[in-house]
C-alpha positions in Angstrom: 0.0 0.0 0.0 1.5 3.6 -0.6 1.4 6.6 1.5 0.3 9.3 -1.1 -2.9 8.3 -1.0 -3.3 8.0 2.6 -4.6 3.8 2.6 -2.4 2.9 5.1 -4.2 5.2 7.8 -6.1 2.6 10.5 -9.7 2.0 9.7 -10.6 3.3 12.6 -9.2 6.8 11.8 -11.6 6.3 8.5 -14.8 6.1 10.6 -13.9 8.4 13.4 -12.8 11.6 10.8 -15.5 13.8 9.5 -14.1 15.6 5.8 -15.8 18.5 4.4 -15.5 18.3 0.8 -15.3 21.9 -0.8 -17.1 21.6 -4.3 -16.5 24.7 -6.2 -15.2 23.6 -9.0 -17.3 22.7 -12.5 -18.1 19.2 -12.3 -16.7 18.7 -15.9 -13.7 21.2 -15.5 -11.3 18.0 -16.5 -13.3 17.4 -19.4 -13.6 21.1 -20.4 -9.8 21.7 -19.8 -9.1 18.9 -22.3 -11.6 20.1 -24.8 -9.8 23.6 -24.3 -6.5 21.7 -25.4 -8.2 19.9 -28.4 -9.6 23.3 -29.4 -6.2 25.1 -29.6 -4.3 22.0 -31.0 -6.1 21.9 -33.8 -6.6 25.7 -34.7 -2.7 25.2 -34.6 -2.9 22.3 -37.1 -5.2 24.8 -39.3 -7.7 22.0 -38.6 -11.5 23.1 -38.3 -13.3 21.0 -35.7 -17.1 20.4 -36.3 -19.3 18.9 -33.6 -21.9 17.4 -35.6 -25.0 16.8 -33.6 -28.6 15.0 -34.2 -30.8 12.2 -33.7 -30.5 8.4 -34.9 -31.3 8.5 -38.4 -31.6 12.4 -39.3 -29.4 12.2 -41.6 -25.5 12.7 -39.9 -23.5 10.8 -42.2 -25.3 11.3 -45.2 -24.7 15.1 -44.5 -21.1 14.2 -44.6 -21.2 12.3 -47.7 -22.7 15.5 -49.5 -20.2 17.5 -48.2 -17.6 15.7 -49.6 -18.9 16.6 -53.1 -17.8 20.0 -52.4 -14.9 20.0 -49.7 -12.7 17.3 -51.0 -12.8 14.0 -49.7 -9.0 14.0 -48.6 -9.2 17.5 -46.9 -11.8 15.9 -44.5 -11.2 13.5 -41.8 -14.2 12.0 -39.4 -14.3 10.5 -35.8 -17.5 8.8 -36.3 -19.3 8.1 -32.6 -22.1 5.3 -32.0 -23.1 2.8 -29.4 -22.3 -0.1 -31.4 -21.3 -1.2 -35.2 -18.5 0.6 -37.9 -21.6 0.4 -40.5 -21.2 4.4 -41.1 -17.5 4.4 -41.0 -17.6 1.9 -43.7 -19.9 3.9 -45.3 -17.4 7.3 -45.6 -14.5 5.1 -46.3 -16.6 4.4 -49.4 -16.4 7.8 -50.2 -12.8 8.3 -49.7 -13.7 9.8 -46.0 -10.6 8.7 -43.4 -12.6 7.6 -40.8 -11.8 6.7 -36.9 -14.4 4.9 -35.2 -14.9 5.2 -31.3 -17.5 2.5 -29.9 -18.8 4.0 -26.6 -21.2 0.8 -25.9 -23.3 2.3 -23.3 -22.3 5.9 -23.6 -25.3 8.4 -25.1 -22.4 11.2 -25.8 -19.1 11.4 -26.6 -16.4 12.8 -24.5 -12.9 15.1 -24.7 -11.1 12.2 -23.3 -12.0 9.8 -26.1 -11.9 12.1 -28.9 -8.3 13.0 -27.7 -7.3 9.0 -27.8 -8.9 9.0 -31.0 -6.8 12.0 -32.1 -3.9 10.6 -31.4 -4.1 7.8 -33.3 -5.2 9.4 -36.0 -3.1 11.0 -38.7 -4.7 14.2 -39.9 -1.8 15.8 -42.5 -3.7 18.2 -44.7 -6.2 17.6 -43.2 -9.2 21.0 -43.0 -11.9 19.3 -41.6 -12.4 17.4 -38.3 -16.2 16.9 -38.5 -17.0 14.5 -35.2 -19.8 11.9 -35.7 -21.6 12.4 -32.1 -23.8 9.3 -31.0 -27.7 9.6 -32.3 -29.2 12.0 -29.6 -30.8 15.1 -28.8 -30.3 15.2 -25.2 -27.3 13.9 -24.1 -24.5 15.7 -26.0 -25.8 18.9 -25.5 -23.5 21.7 -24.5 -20.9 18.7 -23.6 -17.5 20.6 -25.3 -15.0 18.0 -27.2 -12.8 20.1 -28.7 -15.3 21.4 -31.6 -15.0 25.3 -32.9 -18.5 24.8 -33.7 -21.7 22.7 -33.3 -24.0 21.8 -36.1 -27.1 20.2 -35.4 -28.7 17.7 -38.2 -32.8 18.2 -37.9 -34.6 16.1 -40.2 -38.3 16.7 -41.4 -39.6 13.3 -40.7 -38.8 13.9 -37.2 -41.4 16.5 -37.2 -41.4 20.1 -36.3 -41.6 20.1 -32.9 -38.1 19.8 -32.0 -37.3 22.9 -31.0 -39.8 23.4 -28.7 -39.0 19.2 -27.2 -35.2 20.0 -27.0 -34.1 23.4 -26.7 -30.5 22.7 -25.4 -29.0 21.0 -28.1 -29.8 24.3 -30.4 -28.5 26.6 -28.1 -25.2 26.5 -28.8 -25.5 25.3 -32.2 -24.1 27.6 -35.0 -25.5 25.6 -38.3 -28.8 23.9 -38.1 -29.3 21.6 -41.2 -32.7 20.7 -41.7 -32.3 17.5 -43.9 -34.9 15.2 -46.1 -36.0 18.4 -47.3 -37.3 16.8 -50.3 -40.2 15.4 -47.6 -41.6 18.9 -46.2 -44.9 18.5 -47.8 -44.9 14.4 -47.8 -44.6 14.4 -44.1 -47.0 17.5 -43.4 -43.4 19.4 -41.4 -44.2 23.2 -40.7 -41.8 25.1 -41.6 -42.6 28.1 -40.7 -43.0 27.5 -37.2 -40.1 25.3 -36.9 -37.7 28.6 -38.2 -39.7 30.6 -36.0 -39.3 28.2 -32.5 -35.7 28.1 -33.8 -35.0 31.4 -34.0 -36.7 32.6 -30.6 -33.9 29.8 -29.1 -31.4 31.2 -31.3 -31.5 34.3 -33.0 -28.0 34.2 -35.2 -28.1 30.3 -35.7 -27.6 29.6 -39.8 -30.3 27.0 -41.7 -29.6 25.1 -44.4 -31.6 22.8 -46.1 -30.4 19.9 -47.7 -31.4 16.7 -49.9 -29.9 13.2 -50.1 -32.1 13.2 -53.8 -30.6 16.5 -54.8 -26.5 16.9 -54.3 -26.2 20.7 -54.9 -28.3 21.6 -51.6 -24.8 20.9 -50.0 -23.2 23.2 -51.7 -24.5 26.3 -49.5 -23.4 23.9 -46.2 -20.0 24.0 -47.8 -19.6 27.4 -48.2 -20.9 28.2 -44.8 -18.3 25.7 -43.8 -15.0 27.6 -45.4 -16.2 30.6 -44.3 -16.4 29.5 -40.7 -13.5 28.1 -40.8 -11.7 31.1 -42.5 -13.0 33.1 -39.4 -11.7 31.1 -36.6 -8.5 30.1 -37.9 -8.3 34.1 -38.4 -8.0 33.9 -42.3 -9.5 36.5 -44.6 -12.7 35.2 -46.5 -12.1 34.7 -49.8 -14.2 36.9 -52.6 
C-alpha cells in the first residue's frame, strides 16, 4: 500500500474523521480543460473541428457524404461516434472519407477524453476538416465541449417540427442547423414556418440550411458556410 494516497491510515481513523469536501469547481472542469486543449491544438494544425450533432437517423453521415462533393474527400477526416457497429465508418470510407471509429457501448455522448485517444491515433496531414460523428441524440450531447469550434445540429423533417420546442438545449449552442430530407416537407406535413420561428426565438443568429440526399447541390450552401467559418476562426481573410 503507498502513502500518497493515505490507505495505510487505520480504519478506525476512516470512521472516526469527518471531511468537508469543498465543491466549487465545474463538475466537468477535467473534461472542459481537455476540450480547451483539443480546441487550440487543432486551430494550430489549421484543422476546423465540427461537432456534428442529431438524432439516430436524421441524416449525420449522409450530410457528410454530401459535403464531400464540395470539400474534397482527402481534406476531411471524421471520428465517427455510436453505441455499437462501424456500418457508417464503412460507409465514408466508401467515399474516400478517413474515418476513426470510437464504440462507446453504453455511452449516449461522446467525451474530450476519447476524442483526444482518437486524435492521437489518427493521422490528420492536410487535413481541413475534423467533423466529429456524435452518438444519435438530442439530449445527451448537449452543450458537452469536445474540442469542436463549432456545433452543427442535423434536424430532419420526418422527425417532425416540434423539435425545437421538445429539445431546446442542443440548439442553443448550435451555429449551423441543417434541416435534412427536405425533399419530404410536404410528404410528411413538417411546418416550416413554425419550426424557423421556435428556432429562432432559441437562437436568434443560428444559420439554416436545407439539404437533400435526392438533390447533391443543396450541400453546396453547407459547404460554403463551412469555409467561411473556418476562415473566421483560424483568423484567415474570406475569400471573394
Amino acid at each position: 500500500m503507498c502513502e500518497d494516497c493515505g490507505c495505510e491510515v487505520e480504519k478506525e481513523n476512516h470512521l472516526e474523521e469527518k471531511k468537508v469536501v469543498n465543491v466549487n469547481k465545474s463538475i466537468n472542469e477535467i473534461n472542459d480543460h481537455l476540450a480547451h486543449c483539443i480546441w487550440h491544438a487543432l486551430k494550430d494544425k489549421e484543422i476546423f473541428c465540427i461537432n456534428l450533432l442529431g438524432s439516430p437517423g436524421a441524416g449525420k453521415t449522409t450530410v457528410i457524404e454530401g459535403l464531400s462533393k464540395f470539400i474534397s474527400p482527402s481534406e476531411i477526416a471524421v471520428v465517427q461516434g455510436d453505441l455499437e457497429s462501424d456500418i457508417d465508418k464503412k460507409r465514408l470510407e466508401e467515399s474516400g472519407i478517413y474515418t476513426y471509429q470510437i464504440n462507446t457501448h453504453s455511452g449516449c455522448h461522446l467525451n474530450s477524453d476519447m476524442v483526444n485517444k482518437a486524435l492521437i491515433s489518427m493521422n490528420l496531414e492536410g487535413k481541413k476538416y475534423l467533423i466529429i460523428e456524435n452518438v444519435g441524440n438530442l439530449v445527451c450531447p448537449a452543450g458537452v465541449k469536445i474540442g469542436q469550434h463549432m456545433d452543427c445540429v442535423v434536424s430532419s423533417t420526418t422527425e417532425g417540427s416540434d423539435k425545437p420546442k421538445k429539445y431546446p438545449v442542443i440548439f442553443i449552442d448550435a451555429s449551423v442547423v441543417i434541416i435534412s430530407k427536405s425533399d419530404l416537407i410536404d410528404v410528411v406535413d413538417f411546418d416550416e414556418e413554425m419550426y424557423l420561428r421556435d428556432i429562432k426565438n432559441i437562437n436568434p443568429k443560428v444559420r439554416i440550411v436545407k439539404t437533400s440526399k435526392k438533390d447533391a447541390s443543396s450541400f453546396k450552401e453547407l459547404a460554403h458556410v463551412l469555409e467561411h467559418k473556418r476562415e473566421h476562426v483560424l483568423g484567415h481573410s474570406h475569400k471573394h
